[in-house]
C-alpha positions in Angstrom: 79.7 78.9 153.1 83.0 77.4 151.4 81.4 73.5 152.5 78.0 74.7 150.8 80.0 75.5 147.5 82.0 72.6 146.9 79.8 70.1 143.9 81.2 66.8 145.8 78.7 64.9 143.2 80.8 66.8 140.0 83.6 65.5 141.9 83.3 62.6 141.9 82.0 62.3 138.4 84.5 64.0 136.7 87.8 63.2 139.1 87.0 59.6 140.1 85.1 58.5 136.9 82.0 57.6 139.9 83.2 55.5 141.6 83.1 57.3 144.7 80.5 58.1 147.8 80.9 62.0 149.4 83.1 62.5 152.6 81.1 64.6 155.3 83.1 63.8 158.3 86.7 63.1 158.9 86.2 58.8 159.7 84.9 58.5 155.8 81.9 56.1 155.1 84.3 53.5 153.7 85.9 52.9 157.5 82.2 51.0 157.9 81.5 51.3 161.5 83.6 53.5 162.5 81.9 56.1 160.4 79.4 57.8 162.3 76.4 58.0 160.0 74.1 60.4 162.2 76.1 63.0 160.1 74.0 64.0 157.2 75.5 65.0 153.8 76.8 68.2 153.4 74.6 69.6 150.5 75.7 71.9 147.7 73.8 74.8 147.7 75.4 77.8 146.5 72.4 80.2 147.2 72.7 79.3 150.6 76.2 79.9 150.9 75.6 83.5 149.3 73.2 83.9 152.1 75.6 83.3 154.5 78.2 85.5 153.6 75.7 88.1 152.6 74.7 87.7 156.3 77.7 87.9 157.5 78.2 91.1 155.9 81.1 89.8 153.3 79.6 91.9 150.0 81.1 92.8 146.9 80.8 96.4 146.8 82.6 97.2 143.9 80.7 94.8 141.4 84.1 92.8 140.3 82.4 89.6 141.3 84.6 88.9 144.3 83.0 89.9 148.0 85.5 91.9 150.3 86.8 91.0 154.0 85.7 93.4 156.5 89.3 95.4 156.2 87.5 95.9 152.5 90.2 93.6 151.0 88.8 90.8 148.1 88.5 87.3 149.6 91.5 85.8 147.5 92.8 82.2 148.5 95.5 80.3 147.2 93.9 77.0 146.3 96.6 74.5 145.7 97.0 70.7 145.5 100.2 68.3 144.4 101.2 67.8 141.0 101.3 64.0 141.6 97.9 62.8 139.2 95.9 64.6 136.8 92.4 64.3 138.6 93.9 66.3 141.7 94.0 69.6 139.0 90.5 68.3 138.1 89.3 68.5 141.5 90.3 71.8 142.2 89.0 73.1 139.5 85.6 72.3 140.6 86.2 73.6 144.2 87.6 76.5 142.4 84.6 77.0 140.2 82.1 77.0 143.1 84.0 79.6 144.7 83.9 81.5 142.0 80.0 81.7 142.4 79.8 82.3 146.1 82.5 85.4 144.9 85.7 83.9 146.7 88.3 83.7 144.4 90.4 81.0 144.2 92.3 79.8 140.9 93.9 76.3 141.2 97.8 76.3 141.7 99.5 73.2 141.3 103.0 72.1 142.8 105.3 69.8 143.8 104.4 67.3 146.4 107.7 68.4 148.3 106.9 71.9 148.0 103.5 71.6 149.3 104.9 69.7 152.2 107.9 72.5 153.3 104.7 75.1 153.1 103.5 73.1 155.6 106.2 73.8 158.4 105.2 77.5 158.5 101.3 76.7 157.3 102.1 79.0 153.8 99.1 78.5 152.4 95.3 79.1 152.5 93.4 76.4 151.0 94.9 73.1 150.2 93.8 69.3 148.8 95.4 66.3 149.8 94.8 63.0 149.5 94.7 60.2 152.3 94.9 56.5 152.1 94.5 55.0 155.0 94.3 52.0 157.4 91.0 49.9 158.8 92.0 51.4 162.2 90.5 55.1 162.0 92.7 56.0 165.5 95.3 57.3 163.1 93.2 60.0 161.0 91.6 61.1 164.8 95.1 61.8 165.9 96.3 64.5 162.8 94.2 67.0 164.3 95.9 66.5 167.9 98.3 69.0 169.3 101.4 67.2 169.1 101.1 66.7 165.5 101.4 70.6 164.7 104.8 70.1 165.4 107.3 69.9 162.8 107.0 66.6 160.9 103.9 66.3 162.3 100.2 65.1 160.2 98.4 68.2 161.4 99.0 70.8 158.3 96.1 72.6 159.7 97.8 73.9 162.4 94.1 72.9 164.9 95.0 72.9 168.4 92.7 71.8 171.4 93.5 70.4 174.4 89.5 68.9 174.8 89.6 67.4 171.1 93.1 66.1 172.1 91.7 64.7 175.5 88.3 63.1 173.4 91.1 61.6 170.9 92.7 59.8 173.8 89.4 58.7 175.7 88.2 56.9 172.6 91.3 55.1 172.2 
């Protein structure tokens, strides 16, 4: 539901002036062939991500406009992306917005590069943006989401752990 509410086209209109294609997987379609293009777009569709969490059973039963976990608790995330230009605020404002209409809130917080990175070492956060630049070889962005690279000083702020991705990583290598 969170993928369904993000406007990648307002995006990329507003943060990188257009010039920009959306993401839908992690090997973007600028790596060429690595890129797996069987993976359709990821649409934005906010009824449909009100359907889902309506499904789900996430409702807003107290009519403040923000739907409550199953504890009864509002969905709150801390949305938060590094000070370092402008268009990252931009960005998640919009991701904040659409949120806001699938009644998760999120307000953007902004911080230090460094402090976002020592959150990272005990995962303090909830919902981050960060942006990657990249090599042609796309080996490197398969291996963030490894196990090793949980560990501290590792890519993986994610904290995702499989041994079967991590095996996959190695037999495409």
């Amino acid at each position: 539901a969170i993928d369904l509410s993000v406007d990648r086209q307002q995006i990329i209109t507003i943060a990188y002036s257009g010039f920009g294609k959306p993401g839908n997987a992690l090997i973007p379609p600028a790596m060429g062939v690595f890129h797996n293009t069987d993976i359709g777009e990821i649409p934005y569709d906010v009824a449909e991500a009100n359907r889902l969490l309506d499904e789900a059973g996430y409702k807003d039963s107290d009519g403040d406009g923000i739907r409550e976990d199953k504890e009864g608790s509002p969905i709150e995330y801390r949305l938060m992306t590094a000070d370092t230009t402008a268009y990252n605020f931009r960005i998640i404002q919009i991701i904040s917005d659409g949120l806001v209409q699938i009644g998760i809130s999120a307000p953007p917080l902004v911080e230090s590069t460094d402090s976002l990175i020592a959150r990272q070492v005990d995962f303090d956060y909830d919902l981050i943006h960060w942006e990657w630049y990249v090599d042609a070889d796309p080996h490197f962005l398969t291996t963030v989401f490894t196990c090793a690279e949980t560990q501290d000083g590792g890519w993986n702020d994610t904290g995702y752990c499989n041994p079967e991705y991590d095996k996959l990583v190695e037999e495409q290598a």
